[in-house]
N, C-alpha and C positions, 0 to 999 in steps of 0.2 A: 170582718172577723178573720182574725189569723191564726192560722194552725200552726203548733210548732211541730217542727220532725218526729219528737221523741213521741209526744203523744198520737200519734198515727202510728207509730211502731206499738206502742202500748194498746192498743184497740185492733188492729190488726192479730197481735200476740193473743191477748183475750177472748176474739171473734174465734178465731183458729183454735183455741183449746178449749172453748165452749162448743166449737162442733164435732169437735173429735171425743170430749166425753160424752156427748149426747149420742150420736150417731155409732160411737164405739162398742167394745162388750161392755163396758160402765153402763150403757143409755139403755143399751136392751134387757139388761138385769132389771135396772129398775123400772122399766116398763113393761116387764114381763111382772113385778114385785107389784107395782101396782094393776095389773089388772090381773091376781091372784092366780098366776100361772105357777109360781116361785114355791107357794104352801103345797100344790098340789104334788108338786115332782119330789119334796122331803117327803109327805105326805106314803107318796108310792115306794121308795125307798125303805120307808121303815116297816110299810108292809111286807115289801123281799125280804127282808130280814129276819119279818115275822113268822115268815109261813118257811123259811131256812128252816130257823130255830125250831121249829113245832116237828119239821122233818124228821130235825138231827134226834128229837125226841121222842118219836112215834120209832124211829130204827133202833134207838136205845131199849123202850121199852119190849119191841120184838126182840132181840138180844139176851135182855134178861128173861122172858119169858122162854128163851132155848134153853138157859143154864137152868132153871130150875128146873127144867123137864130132863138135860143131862144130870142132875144129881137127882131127883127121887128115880130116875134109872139104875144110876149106881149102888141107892143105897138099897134098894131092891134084890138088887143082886149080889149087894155083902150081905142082906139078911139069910138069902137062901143058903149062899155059899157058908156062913155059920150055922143056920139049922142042918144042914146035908152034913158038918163036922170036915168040909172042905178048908177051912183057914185054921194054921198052926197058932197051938197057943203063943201068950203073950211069952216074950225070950224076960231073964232076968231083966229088969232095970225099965221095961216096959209096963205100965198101969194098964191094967182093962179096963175099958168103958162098958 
């Protein structure tokens, strides 16, 4: 049986870049992909994301629950400040509420 040159370069060429995507990060992804390493870590991922987002929302709603507690403060204190006859009337060109 006789081997020509080229094809021993070709099988050499082949051998060499089948071990290097296998053994490479190429080989470890999808052997992490197959033995369901790969779902877990999106998996956890989208959980940070989730309990972020739940964060950013739980400090939002403390936020709004200060401003409403700043405005029925305020308006508290325009109602007295008009009953006591403390705030000038409205000037021309100004409507009462």
């Amino acid at each position: 049986m006789h081997f020509d040159g080229d094809l021993i370069v070709i099988a050499i060429t082949l051998l060499t870049t089948v071990g290097m995507v296998t053994l490479g990060p190429i080989g470890r992804a999808v052997a992490e992909r197959l033995r369901g390493k790969g779902a877990s870590g999106a998996v956890a991922e989208i959980e940070e994301r989730f309990d972020d987002q739940a964060q950013q929302i739980n400090d939002l709603q403390r936020q709004v629950g200060e401003i409403v507690e700043r405005q029925d403060f305020s308006e508290r204190l325009l109602a007295r400040a008009k009953d006591r006859g403390l705030l000038a009337a409205p000037g021309p060109g100004q409507a009462e509420r």
